[in-house]
PyMOL Python script that loads the backbone (N, CA, C, O; Angstrom):
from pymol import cmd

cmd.read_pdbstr("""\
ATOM      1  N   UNK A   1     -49.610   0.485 -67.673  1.00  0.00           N
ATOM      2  CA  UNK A   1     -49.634   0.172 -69.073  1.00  0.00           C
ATOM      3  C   UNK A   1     -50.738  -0.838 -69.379  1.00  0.00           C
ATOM      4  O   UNK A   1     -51.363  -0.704 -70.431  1.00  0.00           O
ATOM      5  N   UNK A   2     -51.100  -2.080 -68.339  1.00  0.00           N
ATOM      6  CA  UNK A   2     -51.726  -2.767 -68.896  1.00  0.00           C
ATOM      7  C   UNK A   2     -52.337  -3.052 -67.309  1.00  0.00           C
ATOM      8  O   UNK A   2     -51.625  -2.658 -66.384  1.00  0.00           O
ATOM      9  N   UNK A   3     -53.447  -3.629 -67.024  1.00  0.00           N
ATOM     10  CA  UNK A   3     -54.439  -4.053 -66.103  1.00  0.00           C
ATOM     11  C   UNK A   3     -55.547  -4.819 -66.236  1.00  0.00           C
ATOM     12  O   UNK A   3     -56.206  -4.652 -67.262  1.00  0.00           O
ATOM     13  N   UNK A   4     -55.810  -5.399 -65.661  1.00  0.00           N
ATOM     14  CA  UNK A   4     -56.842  -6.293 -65.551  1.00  0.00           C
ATOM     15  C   UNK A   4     -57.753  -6.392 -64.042  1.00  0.00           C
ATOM     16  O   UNK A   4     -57.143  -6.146 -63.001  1.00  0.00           O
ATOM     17  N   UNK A   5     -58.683  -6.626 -64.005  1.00  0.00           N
ATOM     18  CA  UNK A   5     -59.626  -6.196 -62.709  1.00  0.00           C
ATOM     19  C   UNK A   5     -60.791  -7.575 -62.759  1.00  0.00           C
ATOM     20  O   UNK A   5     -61.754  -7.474 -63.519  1.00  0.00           O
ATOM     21  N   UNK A   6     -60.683  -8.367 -62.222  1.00  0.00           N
ATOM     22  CA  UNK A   6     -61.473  -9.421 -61.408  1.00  0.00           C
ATOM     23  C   UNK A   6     -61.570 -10.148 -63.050  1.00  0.00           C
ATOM     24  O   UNK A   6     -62.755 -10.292 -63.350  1.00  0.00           O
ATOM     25  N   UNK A   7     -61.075 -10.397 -63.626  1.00  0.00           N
ATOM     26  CA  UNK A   7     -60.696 -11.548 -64.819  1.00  0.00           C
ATOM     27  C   UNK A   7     -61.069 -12.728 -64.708  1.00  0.00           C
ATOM     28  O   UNK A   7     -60.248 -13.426 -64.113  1.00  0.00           O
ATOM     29  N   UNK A   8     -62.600 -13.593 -65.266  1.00  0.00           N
ATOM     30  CA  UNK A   8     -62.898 -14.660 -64.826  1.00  0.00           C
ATOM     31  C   UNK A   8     -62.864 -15.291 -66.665  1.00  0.00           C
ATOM     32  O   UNK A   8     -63.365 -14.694 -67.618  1.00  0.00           O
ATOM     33  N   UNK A   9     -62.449 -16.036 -66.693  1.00  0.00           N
ATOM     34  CA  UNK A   9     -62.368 -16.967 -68.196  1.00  0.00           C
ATOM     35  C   UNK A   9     -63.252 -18.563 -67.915  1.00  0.00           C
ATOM     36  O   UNK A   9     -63.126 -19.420 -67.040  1.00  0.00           O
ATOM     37  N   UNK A  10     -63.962 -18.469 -68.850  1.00  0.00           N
ATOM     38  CA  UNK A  10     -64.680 -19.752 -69.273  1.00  0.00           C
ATOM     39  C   UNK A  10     -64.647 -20.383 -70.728  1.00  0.00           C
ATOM     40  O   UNK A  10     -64.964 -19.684 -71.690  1.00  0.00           O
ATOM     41  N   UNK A  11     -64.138 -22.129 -70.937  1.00  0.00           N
ATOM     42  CA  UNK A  11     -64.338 -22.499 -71.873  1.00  0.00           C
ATOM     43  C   UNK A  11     -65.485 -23.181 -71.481  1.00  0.00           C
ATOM     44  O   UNK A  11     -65.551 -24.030 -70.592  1.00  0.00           O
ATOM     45  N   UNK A  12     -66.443 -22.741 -72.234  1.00  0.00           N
ATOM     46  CA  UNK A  12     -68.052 -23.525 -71.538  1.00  0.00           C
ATOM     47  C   UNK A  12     -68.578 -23.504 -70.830  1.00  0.00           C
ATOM     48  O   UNK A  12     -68.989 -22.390 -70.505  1.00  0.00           O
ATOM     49  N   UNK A  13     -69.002 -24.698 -70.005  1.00  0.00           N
ATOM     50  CA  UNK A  13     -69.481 -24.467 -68.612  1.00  0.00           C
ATOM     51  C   UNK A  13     -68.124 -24.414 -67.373  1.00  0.00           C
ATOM     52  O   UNK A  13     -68.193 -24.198 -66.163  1.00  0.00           O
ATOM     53  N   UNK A  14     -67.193 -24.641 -68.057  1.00  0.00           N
ATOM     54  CA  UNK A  14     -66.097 -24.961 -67.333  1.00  0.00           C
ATOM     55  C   UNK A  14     -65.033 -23.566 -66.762  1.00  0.00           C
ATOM     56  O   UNK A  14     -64.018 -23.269 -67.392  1.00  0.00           O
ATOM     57  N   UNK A  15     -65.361 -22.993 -65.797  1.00  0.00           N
ATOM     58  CA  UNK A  15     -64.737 -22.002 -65.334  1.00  0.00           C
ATOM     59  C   UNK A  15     -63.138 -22.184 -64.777  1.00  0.00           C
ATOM     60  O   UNK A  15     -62.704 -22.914 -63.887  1.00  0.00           O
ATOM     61  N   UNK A  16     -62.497 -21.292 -65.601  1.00  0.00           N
ATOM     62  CA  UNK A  16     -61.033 -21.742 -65.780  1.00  0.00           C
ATOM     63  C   UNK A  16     -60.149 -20.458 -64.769  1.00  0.00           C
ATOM     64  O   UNK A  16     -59.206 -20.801 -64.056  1.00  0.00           O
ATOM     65  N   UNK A  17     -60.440 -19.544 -64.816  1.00  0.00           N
ATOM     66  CA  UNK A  17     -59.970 -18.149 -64.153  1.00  0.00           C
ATOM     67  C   UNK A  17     -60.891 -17.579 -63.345  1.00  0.00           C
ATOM     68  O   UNK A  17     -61.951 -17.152 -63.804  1.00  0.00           O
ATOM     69  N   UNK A  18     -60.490 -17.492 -61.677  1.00  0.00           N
ATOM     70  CA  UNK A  18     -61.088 -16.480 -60.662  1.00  0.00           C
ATOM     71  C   UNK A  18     -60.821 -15.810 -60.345  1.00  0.00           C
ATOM     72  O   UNK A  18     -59.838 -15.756 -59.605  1.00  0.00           O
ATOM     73  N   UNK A  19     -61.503 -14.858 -60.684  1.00  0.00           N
ATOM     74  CA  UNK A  19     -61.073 -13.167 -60.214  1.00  0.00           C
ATOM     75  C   UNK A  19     -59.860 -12.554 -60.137  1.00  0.00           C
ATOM     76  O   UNK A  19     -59.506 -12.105 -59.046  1.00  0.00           O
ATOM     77  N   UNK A  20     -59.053 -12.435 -61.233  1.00  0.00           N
ATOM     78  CA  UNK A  20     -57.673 -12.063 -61.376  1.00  0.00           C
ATOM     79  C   UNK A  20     -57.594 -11.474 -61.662  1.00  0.00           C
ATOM     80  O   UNK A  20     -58.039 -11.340 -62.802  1.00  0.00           O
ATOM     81  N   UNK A  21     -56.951 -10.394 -61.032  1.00  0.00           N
ATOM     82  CA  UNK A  21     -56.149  -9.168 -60.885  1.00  0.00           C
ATOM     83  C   UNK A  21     -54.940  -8.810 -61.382  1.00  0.00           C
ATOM     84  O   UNK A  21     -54.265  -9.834 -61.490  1.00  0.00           O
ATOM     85  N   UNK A  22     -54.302  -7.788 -61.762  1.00  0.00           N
ATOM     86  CA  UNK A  22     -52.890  -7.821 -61.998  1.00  0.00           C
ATOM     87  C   UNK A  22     -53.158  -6.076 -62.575  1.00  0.00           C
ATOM     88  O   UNK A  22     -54.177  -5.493 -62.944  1.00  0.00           O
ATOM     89  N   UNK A  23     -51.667  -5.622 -62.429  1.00  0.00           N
ATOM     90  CA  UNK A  23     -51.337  -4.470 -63.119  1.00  0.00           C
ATOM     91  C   UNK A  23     -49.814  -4.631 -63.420  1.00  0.00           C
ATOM     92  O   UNK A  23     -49.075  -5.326 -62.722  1.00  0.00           O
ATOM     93  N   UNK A  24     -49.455  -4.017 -64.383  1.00  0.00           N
ATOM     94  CA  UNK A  24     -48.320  -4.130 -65.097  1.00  0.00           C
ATOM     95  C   UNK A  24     -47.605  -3.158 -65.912  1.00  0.00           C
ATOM     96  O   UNK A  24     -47.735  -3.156 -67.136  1.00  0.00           O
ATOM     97  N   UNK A  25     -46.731  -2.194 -65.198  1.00  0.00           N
ATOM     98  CA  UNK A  25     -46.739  -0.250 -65.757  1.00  0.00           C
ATOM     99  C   UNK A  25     -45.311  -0.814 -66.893  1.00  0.00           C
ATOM    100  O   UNK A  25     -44.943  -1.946 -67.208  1.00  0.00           O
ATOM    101  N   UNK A  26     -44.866   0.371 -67.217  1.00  0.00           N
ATOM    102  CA  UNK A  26     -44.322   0.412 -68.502  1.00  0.00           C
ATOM    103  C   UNK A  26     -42.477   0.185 -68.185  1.00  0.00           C
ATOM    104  O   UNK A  26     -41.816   1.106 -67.706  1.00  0.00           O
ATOM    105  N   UNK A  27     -42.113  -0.612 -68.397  1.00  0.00           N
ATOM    106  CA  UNK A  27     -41.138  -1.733 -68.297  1.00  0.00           C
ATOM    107  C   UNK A  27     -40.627  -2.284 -67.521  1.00  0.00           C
ATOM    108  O   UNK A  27     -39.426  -2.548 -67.454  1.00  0.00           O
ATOM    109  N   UNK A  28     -41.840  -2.671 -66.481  1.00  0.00           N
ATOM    110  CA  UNK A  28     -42.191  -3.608 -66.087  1.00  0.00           C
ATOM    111  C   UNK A  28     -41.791  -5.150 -66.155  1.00  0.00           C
ATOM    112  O   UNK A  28     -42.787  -5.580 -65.575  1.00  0.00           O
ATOM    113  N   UNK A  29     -41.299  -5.897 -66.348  1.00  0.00           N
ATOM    114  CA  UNK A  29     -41.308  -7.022 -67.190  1.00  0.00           C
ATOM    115  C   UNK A  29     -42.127  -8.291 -65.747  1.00  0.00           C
ATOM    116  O   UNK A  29     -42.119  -7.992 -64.553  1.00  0.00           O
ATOM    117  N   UNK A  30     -42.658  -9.451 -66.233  1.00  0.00           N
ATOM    118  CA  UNK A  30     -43.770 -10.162 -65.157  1.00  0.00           C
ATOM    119  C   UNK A  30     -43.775 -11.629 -65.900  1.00  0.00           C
ATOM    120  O   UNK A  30     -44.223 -11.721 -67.043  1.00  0.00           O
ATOM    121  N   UNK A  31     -43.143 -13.019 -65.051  1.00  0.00           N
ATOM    122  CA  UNK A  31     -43.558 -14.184 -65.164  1.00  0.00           C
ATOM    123  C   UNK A  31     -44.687 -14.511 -65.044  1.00  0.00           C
ATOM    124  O   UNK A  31     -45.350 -13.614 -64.523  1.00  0.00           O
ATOM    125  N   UNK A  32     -45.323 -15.516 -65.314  1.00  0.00           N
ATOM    126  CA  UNK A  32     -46.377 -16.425 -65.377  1.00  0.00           C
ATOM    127  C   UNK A  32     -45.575 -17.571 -65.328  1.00  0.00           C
ATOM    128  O   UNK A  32     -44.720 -17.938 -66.134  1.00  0.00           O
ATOM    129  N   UNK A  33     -46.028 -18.197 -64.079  1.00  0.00           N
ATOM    130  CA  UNK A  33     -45.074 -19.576 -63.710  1.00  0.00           C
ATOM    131  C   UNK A  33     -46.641 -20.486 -63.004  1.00  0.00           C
ATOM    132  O   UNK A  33     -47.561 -20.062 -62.305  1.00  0.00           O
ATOM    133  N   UNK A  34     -46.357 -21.869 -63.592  1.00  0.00           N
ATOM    134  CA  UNK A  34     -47.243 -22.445 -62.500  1.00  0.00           C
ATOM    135  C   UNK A  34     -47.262 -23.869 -63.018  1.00  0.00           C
ATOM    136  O   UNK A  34     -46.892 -23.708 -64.180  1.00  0.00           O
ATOM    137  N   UNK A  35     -47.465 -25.123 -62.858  1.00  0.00           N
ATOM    138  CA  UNK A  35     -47.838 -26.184 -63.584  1.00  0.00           C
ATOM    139  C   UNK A  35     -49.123 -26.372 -64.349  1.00  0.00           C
ATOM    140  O   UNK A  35     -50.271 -25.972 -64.157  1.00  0.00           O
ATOM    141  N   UNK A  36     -48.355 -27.371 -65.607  1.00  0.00           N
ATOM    142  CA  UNK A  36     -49.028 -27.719 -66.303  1.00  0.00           C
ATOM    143  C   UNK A  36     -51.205 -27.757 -65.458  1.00  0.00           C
ATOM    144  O   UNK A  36     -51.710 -28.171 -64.415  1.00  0.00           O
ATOM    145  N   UNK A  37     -51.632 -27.186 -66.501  1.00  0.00           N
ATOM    146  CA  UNK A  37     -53.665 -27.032 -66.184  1.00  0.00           C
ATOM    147  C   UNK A  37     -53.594 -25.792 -65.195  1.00  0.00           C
ATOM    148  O   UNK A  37     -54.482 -25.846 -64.344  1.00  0.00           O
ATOM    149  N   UNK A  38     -52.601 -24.479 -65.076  1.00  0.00           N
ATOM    150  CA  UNK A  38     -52.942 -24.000 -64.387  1.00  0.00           C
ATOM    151  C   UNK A  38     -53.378 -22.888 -64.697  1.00  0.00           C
ATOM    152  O   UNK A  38     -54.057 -22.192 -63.941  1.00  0.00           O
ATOM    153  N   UNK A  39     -53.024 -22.564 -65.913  1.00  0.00           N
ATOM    154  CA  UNK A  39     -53.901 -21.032 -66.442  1.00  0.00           C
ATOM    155  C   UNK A  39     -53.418 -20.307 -67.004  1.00  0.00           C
ATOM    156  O   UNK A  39     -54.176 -19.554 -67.614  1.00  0.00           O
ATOM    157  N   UNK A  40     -52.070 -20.091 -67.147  1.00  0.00           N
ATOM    158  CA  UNK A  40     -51.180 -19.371 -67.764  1.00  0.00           C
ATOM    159  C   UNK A  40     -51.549 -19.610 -69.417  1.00  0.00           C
ATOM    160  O   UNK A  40     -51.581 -18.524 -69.996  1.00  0.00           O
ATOM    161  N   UNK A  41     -51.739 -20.379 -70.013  1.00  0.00           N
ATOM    162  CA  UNK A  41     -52.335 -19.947 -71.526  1.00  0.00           C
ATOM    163  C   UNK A  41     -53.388 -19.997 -71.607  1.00  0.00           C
ATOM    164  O   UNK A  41     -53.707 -20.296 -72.757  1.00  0.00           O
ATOM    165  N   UNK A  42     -54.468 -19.814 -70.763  1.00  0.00           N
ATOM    166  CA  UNK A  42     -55.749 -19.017 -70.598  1.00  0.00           C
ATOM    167  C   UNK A  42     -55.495 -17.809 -70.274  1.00  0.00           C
ATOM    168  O   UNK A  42     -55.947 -16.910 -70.983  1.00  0.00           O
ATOM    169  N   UNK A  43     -54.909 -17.580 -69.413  1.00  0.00           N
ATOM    170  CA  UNK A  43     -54.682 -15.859 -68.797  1.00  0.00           C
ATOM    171  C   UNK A  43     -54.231 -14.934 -70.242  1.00  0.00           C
ATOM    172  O   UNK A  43     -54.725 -13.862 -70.591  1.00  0.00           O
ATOM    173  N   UNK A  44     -52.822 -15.951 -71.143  1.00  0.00           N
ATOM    174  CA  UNK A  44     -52.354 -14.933 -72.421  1.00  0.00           C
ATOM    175  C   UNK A  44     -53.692 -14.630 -73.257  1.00  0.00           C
ATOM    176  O   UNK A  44     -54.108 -13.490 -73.465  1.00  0.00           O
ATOM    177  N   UNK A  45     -54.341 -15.874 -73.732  1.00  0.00           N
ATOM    178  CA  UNK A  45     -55.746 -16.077 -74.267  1.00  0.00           C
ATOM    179  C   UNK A  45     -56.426 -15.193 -73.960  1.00  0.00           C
ATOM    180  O   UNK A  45     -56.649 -14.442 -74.909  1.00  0.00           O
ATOM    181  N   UNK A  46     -56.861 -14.922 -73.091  1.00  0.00           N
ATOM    182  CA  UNK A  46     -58.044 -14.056 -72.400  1.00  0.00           C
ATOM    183  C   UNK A  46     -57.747 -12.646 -72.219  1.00  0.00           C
ATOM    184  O   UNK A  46     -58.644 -11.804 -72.167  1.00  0.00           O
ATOM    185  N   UNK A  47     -56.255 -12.305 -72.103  1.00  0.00           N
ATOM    186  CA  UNK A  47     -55.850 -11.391 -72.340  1.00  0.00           C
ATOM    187  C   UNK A  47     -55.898 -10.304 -73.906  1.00  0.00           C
ATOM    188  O   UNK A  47     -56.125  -9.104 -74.060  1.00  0.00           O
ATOM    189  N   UNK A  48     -55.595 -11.329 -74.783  1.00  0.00           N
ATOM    190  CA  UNK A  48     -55.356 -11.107 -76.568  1.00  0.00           C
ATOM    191  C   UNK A  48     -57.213 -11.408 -76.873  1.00  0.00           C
ATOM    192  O   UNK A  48     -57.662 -11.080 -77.972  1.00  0.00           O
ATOM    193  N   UNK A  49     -58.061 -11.973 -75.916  1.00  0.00           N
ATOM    194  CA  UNK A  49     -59.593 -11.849 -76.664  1.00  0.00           C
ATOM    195  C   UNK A  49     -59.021 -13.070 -77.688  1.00  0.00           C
ATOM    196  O   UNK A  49     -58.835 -12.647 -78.829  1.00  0.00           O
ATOM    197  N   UNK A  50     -58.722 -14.435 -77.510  1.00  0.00           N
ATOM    198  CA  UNK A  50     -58.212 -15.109 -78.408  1.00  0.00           C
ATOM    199  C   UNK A  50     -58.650 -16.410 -77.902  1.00  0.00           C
ATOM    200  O   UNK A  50     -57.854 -17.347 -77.852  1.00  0.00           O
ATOM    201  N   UNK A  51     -60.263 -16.565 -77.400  1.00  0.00           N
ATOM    202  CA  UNK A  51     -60.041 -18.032 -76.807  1.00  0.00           C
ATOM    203  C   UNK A  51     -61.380 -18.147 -75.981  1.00  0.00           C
ATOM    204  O   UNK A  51     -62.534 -18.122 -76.410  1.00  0.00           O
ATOM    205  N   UNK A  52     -60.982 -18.263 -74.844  1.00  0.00           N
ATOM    206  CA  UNK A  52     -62.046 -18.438 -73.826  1.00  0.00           C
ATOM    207  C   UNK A  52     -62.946 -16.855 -73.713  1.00  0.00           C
ATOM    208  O   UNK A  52     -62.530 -15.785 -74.157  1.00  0.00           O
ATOM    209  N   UNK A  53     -64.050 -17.046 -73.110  1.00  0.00           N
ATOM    210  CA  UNK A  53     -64.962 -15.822 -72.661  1.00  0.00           C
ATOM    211  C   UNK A  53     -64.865 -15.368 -71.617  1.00  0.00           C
ATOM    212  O   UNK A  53     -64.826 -16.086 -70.618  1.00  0.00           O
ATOM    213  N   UNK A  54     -64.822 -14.490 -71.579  1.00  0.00           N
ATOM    214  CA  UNK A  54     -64.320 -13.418 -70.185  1.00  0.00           C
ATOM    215  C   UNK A  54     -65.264 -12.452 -69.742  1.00  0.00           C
ATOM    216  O   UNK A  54     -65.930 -11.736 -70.490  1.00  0.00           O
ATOM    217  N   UNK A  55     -65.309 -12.457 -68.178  1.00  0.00           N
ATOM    218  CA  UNK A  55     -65.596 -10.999 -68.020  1.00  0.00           C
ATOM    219  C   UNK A  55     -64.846 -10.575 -66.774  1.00  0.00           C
ATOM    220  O   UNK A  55     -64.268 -11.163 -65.860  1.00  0.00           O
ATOM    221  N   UNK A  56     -65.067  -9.428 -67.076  1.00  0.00           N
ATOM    222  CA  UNK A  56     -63.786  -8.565 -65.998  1.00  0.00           C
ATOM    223  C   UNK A  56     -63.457  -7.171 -66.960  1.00  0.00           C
ATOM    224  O   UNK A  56     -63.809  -7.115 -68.138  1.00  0.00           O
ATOM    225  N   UNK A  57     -62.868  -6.277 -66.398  1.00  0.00           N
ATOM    226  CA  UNK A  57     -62.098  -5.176 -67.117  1.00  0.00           C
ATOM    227  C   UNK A  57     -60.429  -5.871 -67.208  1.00  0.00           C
ATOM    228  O   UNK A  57     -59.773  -6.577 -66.443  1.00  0.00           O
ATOM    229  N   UNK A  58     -60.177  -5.275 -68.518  1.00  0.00           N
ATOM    230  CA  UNK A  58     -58.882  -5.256 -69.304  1.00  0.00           C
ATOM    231  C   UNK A  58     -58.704  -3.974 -70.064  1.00  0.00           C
ATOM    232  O   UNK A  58     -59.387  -3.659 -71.039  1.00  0.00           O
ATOM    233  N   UNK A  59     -57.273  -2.919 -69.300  1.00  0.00           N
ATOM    234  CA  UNK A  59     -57.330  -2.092 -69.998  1.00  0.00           C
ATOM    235  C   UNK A  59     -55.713  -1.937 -70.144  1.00  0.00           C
ATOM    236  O   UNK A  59     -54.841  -2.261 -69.338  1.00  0.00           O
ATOM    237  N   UNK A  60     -55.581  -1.267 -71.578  1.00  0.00           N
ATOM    238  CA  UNK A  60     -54.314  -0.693 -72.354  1.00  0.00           C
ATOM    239  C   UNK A  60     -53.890   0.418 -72.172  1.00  0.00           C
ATOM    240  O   UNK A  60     -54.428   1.242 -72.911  1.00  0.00           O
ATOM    241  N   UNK A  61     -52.831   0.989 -71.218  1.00  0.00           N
ATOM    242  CA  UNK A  61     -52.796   2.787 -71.420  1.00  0.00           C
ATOM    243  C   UNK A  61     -53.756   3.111 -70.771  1.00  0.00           C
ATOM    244  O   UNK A  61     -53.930   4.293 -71.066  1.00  0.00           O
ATOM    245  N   UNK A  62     -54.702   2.738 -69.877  1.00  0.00           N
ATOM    246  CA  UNK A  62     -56.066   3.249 -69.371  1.00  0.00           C
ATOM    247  C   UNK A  62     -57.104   3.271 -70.507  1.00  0.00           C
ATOM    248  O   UNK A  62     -58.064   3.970 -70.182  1.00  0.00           O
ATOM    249  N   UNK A  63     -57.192   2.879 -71.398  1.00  0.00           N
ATOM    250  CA  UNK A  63     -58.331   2.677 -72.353  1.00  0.00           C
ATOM    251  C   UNK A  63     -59.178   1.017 -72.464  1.00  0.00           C
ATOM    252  O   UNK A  63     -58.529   0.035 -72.824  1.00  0.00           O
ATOM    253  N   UNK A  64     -60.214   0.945 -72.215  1.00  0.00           N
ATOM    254  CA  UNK A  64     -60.809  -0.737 -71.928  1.00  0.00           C
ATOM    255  C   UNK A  64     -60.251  -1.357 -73.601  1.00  0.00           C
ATOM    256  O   UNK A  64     -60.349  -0.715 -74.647  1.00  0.00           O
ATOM    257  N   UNK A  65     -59.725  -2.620 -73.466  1.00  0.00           N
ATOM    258  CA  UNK A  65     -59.358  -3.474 -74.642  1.00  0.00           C
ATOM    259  C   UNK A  65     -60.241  -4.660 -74.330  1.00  0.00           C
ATOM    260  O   UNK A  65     -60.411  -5.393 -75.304  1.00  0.00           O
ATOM    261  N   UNK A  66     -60.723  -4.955 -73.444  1.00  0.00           N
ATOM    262  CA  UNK A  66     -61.730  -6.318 -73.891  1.00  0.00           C
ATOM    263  C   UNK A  66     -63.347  -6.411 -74.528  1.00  0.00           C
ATOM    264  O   UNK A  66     -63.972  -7.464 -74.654  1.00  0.00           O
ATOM    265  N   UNK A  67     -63.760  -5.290 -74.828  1.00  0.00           N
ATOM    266  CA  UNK A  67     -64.594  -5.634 -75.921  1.00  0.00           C
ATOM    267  C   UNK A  67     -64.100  -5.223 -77.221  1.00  0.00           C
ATOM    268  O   UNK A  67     -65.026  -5.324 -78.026  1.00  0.00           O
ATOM    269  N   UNK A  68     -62.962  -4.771 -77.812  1.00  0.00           N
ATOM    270  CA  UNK A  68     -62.265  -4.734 -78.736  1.00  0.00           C
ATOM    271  C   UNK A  68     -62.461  -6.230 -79.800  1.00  0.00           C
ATOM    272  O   UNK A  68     -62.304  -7.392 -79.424  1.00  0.00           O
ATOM    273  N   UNK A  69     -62.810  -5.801 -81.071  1.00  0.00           N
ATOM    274  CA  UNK A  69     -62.607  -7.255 -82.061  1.00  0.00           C
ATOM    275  C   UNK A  69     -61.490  -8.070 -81.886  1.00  0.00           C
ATOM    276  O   UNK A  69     -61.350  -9.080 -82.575  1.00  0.00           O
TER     277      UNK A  69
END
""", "prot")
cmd.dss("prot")
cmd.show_as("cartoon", "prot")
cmd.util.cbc("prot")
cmd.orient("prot")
């Protein structure tokens, strides 16, 4: 349902996400656990195109969603 393939997020010069991976099929359900500065509302961010700059593949259904508006 949803995937992501080597996912690197930057606010600035400041590189926040390395190479993250994940797949996630259809009801599925998946935590994001970790302490506080660790990435988990960069990862939602970067996921939704809502924040930091990314590159990597992100796809929906098998269709790419990260150059999407």
């Amino acid at each position: 349902m949803i995937s992501a393939h080597s996912i690197n997020a930057y606010y600035g010069p400041s590189h926040i996400l390395y190479d993250l991976s994940f797949s996630m099929g259809e009801k599925e359900r998946v935590a994001i656990v970790g302490r506080n500065g660790a990435g988990k509302s960069t990862l939602l961010k970067s996921l939704m195109n809502a924040g930091p700059s990314v590159r990597g593949d992100i796809a929906f259904d098998g269709k790419p969603i990260n150059r999407l508006p």
